[in-house]
C-alpha positions as a Markdown table, in Angstrom:
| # | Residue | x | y | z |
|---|---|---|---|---|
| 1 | Unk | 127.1 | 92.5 | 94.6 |
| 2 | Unk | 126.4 | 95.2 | 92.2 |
| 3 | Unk | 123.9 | 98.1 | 92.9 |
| 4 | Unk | 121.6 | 96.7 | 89.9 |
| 5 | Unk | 121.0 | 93.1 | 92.1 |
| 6 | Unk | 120.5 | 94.7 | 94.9 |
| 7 | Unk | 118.1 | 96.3 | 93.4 |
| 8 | Unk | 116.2 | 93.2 | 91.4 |
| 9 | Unk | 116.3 | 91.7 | 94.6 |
| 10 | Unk | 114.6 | 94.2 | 96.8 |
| 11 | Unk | 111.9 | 94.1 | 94.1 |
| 12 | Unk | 111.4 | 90.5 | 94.8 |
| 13 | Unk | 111.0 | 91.5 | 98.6 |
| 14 | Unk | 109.0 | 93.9 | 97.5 |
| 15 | Unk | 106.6 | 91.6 | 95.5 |
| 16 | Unk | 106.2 | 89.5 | 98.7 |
| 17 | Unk | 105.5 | 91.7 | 101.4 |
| 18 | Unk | 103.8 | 95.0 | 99.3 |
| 19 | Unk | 101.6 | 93.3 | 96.7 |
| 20 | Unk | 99.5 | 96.7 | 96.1 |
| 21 | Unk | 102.7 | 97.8 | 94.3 |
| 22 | Unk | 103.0 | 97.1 | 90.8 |
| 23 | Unk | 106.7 | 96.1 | 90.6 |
| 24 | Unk | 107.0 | 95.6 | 86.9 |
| 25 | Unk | 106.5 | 99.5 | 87.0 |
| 26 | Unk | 107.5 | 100.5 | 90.5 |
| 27 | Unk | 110.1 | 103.7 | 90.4 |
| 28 | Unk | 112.7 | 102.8 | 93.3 |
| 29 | Unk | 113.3 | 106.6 | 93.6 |
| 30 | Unk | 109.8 | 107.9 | 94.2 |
| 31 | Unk | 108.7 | 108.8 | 97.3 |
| 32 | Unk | 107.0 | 105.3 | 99.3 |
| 33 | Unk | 104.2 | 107.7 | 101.0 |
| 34 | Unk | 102.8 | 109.9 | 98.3 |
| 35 | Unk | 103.8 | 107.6 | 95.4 |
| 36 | Unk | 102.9 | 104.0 | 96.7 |
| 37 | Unk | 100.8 | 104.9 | 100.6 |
| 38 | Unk | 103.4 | 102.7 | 102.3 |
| 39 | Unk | 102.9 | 103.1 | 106.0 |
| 40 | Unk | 105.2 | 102.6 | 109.0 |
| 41 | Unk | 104.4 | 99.2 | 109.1 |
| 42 | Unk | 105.0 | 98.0 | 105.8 |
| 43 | Unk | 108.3 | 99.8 | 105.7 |
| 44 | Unk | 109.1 | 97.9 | 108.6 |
| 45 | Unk | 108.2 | 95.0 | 107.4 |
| 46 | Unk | 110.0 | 95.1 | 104.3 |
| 47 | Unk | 113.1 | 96.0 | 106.0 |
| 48 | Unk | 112.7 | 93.0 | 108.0 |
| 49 | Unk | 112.0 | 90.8 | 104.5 |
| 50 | Unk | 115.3 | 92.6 | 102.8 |
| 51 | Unk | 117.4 | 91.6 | 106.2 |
| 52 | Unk | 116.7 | 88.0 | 105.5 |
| 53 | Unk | 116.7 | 88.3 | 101.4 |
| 54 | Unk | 120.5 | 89.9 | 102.2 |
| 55 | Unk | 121.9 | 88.5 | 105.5 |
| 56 | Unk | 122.1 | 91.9 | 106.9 |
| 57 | Unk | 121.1 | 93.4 | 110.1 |
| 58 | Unk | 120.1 | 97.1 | 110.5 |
| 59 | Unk | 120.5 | 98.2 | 113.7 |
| 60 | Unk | 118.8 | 100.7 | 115.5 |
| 61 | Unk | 119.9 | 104.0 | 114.0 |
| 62 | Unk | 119.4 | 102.8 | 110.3 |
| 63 | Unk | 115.5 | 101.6 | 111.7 |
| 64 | Unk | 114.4 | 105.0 | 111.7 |
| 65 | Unk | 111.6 | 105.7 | 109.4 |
| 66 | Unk | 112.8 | 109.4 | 108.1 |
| 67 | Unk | 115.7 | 108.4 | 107.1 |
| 68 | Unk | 113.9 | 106.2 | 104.2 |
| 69 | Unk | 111.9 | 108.1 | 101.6 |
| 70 | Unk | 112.0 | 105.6 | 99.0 |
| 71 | Unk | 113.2 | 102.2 | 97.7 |
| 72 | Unk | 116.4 | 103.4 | 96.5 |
| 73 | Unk | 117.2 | 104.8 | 100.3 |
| 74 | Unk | 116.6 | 101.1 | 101.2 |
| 75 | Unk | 118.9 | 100.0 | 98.5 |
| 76 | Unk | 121.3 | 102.2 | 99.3 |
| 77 | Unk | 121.3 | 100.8 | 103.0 |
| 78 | Unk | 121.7 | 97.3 | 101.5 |
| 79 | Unk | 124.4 | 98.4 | 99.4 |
| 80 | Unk | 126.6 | 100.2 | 102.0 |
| 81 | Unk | 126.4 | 96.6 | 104.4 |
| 82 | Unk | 127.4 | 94.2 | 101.3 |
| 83 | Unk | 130.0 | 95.5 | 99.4 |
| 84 | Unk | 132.0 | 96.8 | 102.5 |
């Protein structure tokens, strides 16, 4: 799966779970907190969403919070567990 649907497919998840973000004009590389106020929760959350939108599982090192700034980190994650 190329990077690019990855990404158009995290925007979908996005769309669902974060619909205070605008993602016809959401920026995957800025930062979620002082760009877009996501919180702990809804980070989790969307993680959750993308496992099921992928057929991935995070585990427990890749569920901690600073190690994901912004969307692309997220799709970068993604990336790294479907094109092994």
């Amino acid at each position: 799966m190329q990077k690019e649907e990855i990404k158009s497919k995290l925007i979908e998840v996005i769309d669902e779970n974060l619909p205070n973000i605008d993602t016809q004009t959401v920026d995957v590389s800025a930062d979620f907190v002082d760009e877009y106020d996501v919180n702990s929760i809804q980070l989790i959350q969307l993680i959750v969403a993308a496992e099921e939108k992928f057929e991935v599982d995070f585990d427990d090192k890749e569920l901690a919070l600073s190690k994901y700034n912004s969307f692309e980190d997220v799709i970068n994650t993604i990336d790294g567990k479907v094109n092994k």
